[in-house]
C-alpha positions, 0 to 999 in steps of 0.5 A: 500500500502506498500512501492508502493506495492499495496497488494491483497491478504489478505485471504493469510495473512493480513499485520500486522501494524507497531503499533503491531510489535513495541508494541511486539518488545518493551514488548520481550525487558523488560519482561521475559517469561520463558517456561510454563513447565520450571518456577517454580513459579505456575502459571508462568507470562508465564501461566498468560499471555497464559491464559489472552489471551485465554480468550480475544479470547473467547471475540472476538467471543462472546464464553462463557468460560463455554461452550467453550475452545480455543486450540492454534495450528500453524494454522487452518490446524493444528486445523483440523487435531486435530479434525480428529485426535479424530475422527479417534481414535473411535474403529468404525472409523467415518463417513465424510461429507464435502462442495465443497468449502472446503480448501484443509485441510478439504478435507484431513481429509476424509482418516481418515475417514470410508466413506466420501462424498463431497456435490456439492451444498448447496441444496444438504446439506439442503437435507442431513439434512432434509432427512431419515437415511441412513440404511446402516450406523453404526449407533455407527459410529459418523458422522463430517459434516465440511464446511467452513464460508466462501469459500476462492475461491470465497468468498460465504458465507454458512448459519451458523446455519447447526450446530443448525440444524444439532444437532437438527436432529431427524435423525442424531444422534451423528453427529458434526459439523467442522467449518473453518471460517479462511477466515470469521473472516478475515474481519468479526465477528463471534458470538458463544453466543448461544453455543446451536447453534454454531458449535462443533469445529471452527478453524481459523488463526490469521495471516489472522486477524492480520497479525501476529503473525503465530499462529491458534486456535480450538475453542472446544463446551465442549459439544463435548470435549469427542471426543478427549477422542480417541485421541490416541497420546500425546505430553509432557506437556499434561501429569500428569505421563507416564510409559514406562515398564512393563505395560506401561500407561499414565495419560492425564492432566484433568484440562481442554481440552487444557491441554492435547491438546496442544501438547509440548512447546505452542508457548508462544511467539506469544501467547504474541504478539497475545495477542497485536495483538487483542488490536491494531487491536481494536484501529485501525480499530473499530473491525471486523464489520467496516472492514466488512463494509469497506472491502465489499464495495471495493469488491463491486465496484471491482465486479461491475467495472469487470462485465462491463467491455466489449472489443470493440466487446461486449465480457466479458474481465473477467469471474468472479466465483461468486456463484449463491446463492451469492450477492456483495451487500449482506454480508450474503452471499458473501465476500470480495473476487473474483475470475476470469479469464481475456479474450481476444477479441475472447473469449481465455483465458489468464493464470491465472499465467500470468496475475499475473506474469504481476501484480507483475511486476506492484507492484500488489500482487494477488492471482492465482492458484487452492487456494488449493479449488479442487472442489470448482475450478473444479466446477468453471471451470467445469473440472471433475476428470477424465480431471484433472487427464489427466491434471496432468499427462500431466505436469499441477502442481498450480501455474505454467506456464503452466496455460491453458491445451487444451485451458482450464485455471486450476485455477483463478487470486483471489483478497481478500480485507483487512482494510487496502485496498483502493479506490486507490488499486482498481483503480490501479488494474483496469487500469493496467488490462486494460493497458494490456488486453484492450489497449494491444489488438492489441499484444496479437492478434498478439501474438496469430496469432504467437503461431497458426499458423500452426500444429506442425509437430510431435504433433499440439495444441489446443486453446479455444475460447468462443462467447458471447452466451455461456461465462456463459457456459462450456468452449468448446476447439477448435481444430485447424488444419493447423488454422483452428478452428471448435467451439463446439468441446469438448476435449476429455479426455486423447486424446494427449496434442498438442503441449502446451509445445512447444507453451508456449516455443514459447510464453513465452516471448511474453505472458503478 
């Protein structure tokens, strides 16, 4: 808690201890670090210093740094978009294989891509692997598998050894592996000691570890480095010599791969208090494994408080997305994140925006939106393309107020847990939901009964209602006419959006 605030959304970014930020504000304040490529001594105190640091990274992870090297970037978006800048630089371009619980940032890379294919289940993945060799693939286009440690939707956790099997493959040859493992090493060790086994490129965000400083990493196999001997761009300080007449030509820096990877002026500074970062989260938490252990039994006891949670007729007060290959009571396979939507009496649902506009007001800080998953939420939710298009194209962006499209919520209310969360956070979260959705029941109702009534005149609504019968089941639309509801009837897509504007207009203030 923070000033009263009680702060849920650590898989956005941790909150960084006071002990940090005094111990870098008191080194800024007595050391001078000049710019690497501006100090004259060799090597620079700056040099030492970047060089310390990413050698403790390399501890953190248990990577040998004779098979493994560290590139600073801004973030784990800025490291996946260096791994796809090398693989786009091949002559026949590259074949792209990704997860459905990838970030938005590994789905992007597929426009680098020759063919890319989105797997929609871990059983599709282990099919991949153990099957037969496309035979209309080149075969001397290289082939990127990318998937993430962990979901930053819902918190399942995926097998970490598809890398080992991958790379053992008698069928997939000159494949990689891409591993975003920014929402694992959040609250949990990652452990690269059998460089045999572990995955070809790792990119993370420090600020989700340690809160500060903004600043993310890629963690290259050397075996792999020569993928970036395509890279076509580069930046000053990856240089020996350039030319620009006649026959122009450059000459990449060779002493290892992060010289000429680490485009212009590194961020030294936050390398320094990165370097801080890794020593103060050590003397106060123990290490990742204690905020495993700590952050997955809050989760735990949250997950199990939601799931009984029941309003006076029997129904489910929040549907949680929870992977069926997952378990709270398993840290292999689930971490300290969930996922949800809250639900009235009659099956409706409330807007995910709503319910943390609500929060927010309360000091709760969540997470709501699509969480920049698309297929992980579309799967969640169970909304094709096709809906989502006409969706966006009625007005629908994240995060916004218009949060339910034809009864339907397009996104989730997300809880990720930290070290510094506690049994407090999780009771407060509680009867504060409860305050609203439980003990507020009677308004939302009448709230409800409001917002119905009768058909617009010039373009009527839609709500959406669920039984207990099918709460696990695709959500159904019901459309309205003149109050009256059919169940069972499924929107049709691209059919007219009734009059949803005008309906949150009416109910804005009523709303939460």
């Amino acid at each position: 808690m923070l000033r009263g605030l009680t702060y849920l959304d650590h898989g956005g970014t941790t909150l960084a201890s006071r002990s940090l930020m005094q111990s870098f504000c008191s080194e800024m304040q007595s050391t001078l670090l000049a710019n690497p490529h501006s100090d004259a001594s060799n090597p620079s105190n700056t040099a030492i210093m970047v060089e310390e640091t990413r050698r403790e990274v390399l501890m953190m992870f248990n990577a040998d740094p004779a098979h493994f090297d560290v590139v600073f970037t801004a973030n784990a978006t800025a490291a996946t978009k260096l791994v796809g800048e090398g693989f786009s630089g091949y002559r026949e371009s590259f074949d792209y294989f990704y997860h459905r619980n990838s970030h938005t940032s590994l789905v992007g890379v597929r426009e680098l891509a020759f063919h890319s294919h989105c797997f929609a289940s871990n059983e599709e993945v282990s099919n991949w692997l153990a099957g037969t060799r496309d035979s209309l693939r080149n075969a001397q286009r290289p082939v990127l598998f990318a998937y993430p440690a962990q979901s930053n939707m819902n918190g399942e956790r995926l097998p970490l050894d598809w890398a080992g099997k991958l790379r053992s493959s008698t069928i997939h040859q000159n494949a990689y592996t891409l591993l975003d493992v920014a929402a694992l090493v959040s609250t949990t060790p990652l452990d690269l000691s059998n460089h045999l086994l572990a995955p070809d490129f790792v990119t993370l965000s420090f600020y989700k570890i340690f809160g500060f400083p903004d600043l993310g990493a890629l963690i290259v196999r050397k075996a792999a480095a020569h993928v970036f001997d395509h890279r076509r761009y580069f930046g000053g300080g990856t240089t020996e010599m350039t030319t620009c007449f006649g026959d122009a030509w450059v000459a990449l820096k060779d002493s290892s791969l992060h010289a000429r990877l680490e485009d212009g002026t590194i961020a030294f500074r936050s390398i320094l208090a990165l370097k801080f970062a890794i020593t103060t989260h050590q003397e106060l938490f123990g290490g990742l494994e204690q905020v495993s252990k700590h952050t997955g039994w809050l989760a735990n006891r949250l997950y199990e408080r939601l799931v009984s949670s029941k309003h006076p007729n029997n129904m489910p007060v929040y549907r949680i997305y929870k992977s069926a290959d997952s378990s709270y009571d398993d840290p292999q396979t689930q971490g300290a994140t969930i996922a949800f939507n809250a639900c009235r009496s009659d099956g409706s649902y409330v807007g995910p925006w709503h319910v943390g506009s609500f929060l927010r007001k309360h000091a709760i800080h969540v997470r709501t939106g699509t969480l920049c998953n698309p297929a992980g939420i579309s799967c969640a939710l169970k909304l094709d393309s096709e809906w989502l298009r006409m969706a966006f194209e009625r007005g629908y962006r994240c995060n916004t107020e218009l949060d339910i499209v034809e009864g339907i919520p397009v996104g989730v209310v997300r809880i990720t847990f930290g070290a510094t969360n506690t049994i407090e956070d999780t009771e407060k979260l509680i009867s504060t939901l409860s305050q609203q959705i439980l003990e507020g029941e009677d308004h939302l109702q009448t709230v409800e009964r409001k917002c119905i009534g009768k058909k617009d005149s010039v373009m009527g609504y839609r709500e959406s209602k669920l039984t207990v019968d099918d709460f696990e089941a695709q959500p159904k639309a019901i459309h309205s006419e003149d109050a009256k509801s059919t169940k069972g009837v499924s929107p049709r897509v691209g059919s007219p959006l009734y009059g949803l504007r005008r309906l949150l207009g009416r109910c804005r203030d009523a709303m939460l």
